[in-house]
N, C-alpha and C positions, 0 to 999 in steps of 0.2 A: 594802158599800152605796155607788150613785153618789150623789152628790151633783146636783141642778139646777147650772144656771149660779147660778141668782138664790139659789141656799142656799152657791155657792161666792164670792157676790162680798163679803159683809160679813167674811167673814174673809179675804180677801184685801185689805180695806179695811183690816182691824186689822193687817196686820203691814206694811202699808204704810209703814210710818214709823220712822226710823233710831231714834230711841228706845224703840220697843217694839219692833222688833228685837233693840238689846243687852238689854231687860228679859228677852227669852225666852233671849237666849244666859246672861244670869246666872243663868236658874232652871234650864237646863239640869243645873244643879249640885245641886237640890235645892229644896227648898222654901223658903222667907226670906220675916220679916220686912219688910214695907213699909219699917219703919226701915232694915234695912241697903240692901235697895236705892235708898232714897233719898240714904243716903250713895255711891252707885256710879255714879250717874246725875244729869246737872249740870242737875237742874228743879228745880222749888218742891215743896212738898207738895201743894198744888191739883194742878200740874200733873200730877204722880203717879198722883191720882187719878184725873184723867180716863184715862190710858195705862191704869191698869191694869183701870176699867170697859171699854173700848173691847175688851180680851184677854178679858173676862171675857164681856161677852157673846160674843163670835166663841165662845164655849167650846172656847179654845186655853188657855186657864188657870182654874186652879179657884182661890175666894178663901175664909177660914173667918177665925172672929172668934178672936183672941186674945188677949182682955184687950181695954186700949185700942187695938191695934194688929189692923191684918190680916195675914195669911199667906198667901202666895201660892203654886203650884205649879204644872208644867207638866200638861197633863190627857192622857197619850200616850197612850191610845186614839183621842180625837180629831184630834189631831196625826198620828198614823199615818194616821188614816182621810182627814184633806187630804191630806197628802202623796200617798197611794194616789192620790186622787182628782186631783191636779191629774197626778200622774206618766200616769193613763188620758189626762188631756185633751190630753197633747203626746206622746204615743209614736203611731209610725205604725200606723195601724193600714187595713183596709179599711172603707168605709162607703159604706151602702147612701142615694145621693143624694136619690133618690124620698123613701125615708121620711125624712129631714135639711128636705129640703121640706115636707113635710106637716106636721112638728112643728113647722116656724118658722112655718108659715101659721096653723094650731092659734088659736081666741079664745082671749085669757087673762082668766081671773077672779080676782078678786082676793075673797076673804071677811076683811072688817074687824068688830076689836073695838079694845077700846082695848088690852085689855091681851095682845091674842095670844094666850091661853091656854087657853079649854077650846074655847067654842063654833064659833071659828073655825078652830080645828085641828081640829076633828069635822071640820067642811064639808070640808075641803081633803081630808083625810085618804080619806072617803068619795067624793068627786068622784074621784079618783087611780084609786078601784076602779071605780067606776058609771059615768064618763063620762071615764074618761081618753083616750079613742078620740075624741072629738068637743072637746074645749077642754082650755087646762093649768089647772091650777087653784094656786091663793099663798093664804097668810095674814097679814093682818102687824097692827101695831096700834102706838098713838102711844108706849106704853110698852112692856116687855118684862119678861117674869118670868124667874126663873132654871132652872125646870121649868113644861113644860107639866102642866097641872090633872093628878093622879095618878089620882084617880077616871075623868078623861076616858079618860086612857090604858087604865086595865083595861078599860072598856067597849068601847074601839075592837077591843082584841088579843083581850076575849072574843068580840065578835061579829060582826067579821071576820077575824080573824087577823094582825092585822096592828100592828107597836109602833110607834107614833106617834114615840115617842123615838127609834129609833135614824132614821128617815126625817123628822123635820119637825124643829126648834125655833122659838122665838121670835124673831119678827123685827119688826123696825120698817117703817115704809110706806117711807122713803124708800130702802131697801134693793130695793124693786119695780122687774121693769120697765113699761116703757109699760102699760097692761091694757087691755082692751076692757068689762067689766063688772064694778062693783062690787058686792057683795053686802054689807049692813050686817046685824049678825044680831041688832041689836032693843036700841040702845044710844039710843036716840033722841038728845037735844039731847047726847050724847057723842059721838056715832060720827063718827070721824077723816075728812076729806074727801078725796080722791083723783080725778083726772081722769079721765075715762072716759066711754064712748058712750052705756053706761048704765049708771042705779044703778038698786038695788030694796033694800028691806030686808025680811026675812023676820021683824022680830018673835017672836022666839024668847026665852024666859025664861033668863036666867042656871040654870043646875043645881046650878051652885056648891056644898058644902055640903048640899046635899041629898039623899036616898035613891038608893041604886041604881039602882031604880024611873026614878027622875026624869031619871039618865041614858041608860036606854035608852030612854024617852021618846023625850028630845031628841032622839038618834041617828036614830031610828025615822024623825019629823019631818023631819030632814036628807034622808035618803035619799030618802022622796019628794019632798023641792025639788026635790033634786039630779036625781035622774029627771026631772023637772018641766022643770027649764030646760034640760037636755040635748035634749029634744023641742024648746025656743021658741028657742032660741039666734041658729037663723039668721035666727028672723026678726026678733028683737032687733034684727041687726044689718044687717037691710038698709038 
């Protein structure tokens, strides 16, 4: 699976940094205790914390409850799948410049919720198949879950085919790049602000929690936005 830039650069933001680097070369060894690694690595417990949410959401590390304490591990599928993915972005290879241009010209849309997780990974995930020819399409949101909505995901893979999980996660806005249109998907006095040419909010019900029904609903709804603004787009942005 490629990765976008904008899905390779918050985990290249988390390993950024010489201390969560030794944190991943110490799990390399195995799974541990927050305890011991906090004996190995010269921070505070705060500081800890932060390092090892920062790996956790990149999901370069996986974290589970153990007691009073957390457990941490490296997550090597994901790890492999950077690796793969940064090893594509610097081996030589040939490319075709035209389409290199096109895609940088490409609108980008940004679809915001707060929390990233169902209804704004529907939009993205459907824009990718219905309009990925005409705009790029992002998700992101002020906070970040550790799985996208499970329901959302059955719905997307039964009635597209396609697994939200191994192509999207949760991300934060500040992870974006520049966008040309925001989409708000009905978060009212919550919905995260972002710069952009234009916003619009689609007003869409959380599905959350609710019947199967309810998600292929929403989906349904999506699709015809998403058709919707693939036809207005350009004139959005004249």
């Amino acid at each position: 699976m490629a990765y976008s830039y904008s899905e390779l650069v918050p985990i290249i933001k988390a390993i950024s940094d010489e201390t969560r680097l030794k944190i991943i070369d110490i799990l390399s060894c195995g799974e541990m205790c927050a305890c011991d690694i906090l004996e190995l690595v010269n921070v505070s417990q705060s500081t800890l914390s932060y390092h090892m949410k920062m790996l956790t959401e990149s999901r370069l590390v996986n974290g589970r409850k153990d007691g009073s304490w957390m457990r941490y591990s490296i997550n090597k599928e994901n790890a492999e799948l950077f690796l793969s993915n940064l090893n594509n972005l610097v081996e030589e290879k040939e490319k075709n410049i035209d389409e290199e241009k096109n895609q940088m010209n490409k609108p980008k849309v940004a679809f915001i919720c707060v929390h990233n997780s169902c209804r704004s990974q529907m939009a993205e995930a459907i824009s990718k198949i219905f309009a990925g020819d005409v705009y790029e399409a992002y998700s992101a949101g002020t906070e970040t879950k550790d799985r996208i909505n499970q329901d959302a995901v059955k719905i997307i893979k039964e009635l597209y085919n396609v697994d939200m999980e191994e192509s999207q996660s949760s991300k934060l806005i500040d992870t974006l790049p520049a966008v040309d249109i925001v989409i708000t998907m009905g978060c009212n006095v919550d919905c995260p602000w972002l710069p952009s040419r234009h916003r619009e909010d689609w007003g869409l019900d959380d599905p959350s929690g609710l019947s199967k029904e309810e998600f292929i609903k929403t989906a349904k709804i999506i699709e015809e936005k998403v058709l919707d603004l693939k036809e207005r787009i350009n004139y959005l942005l004249k």
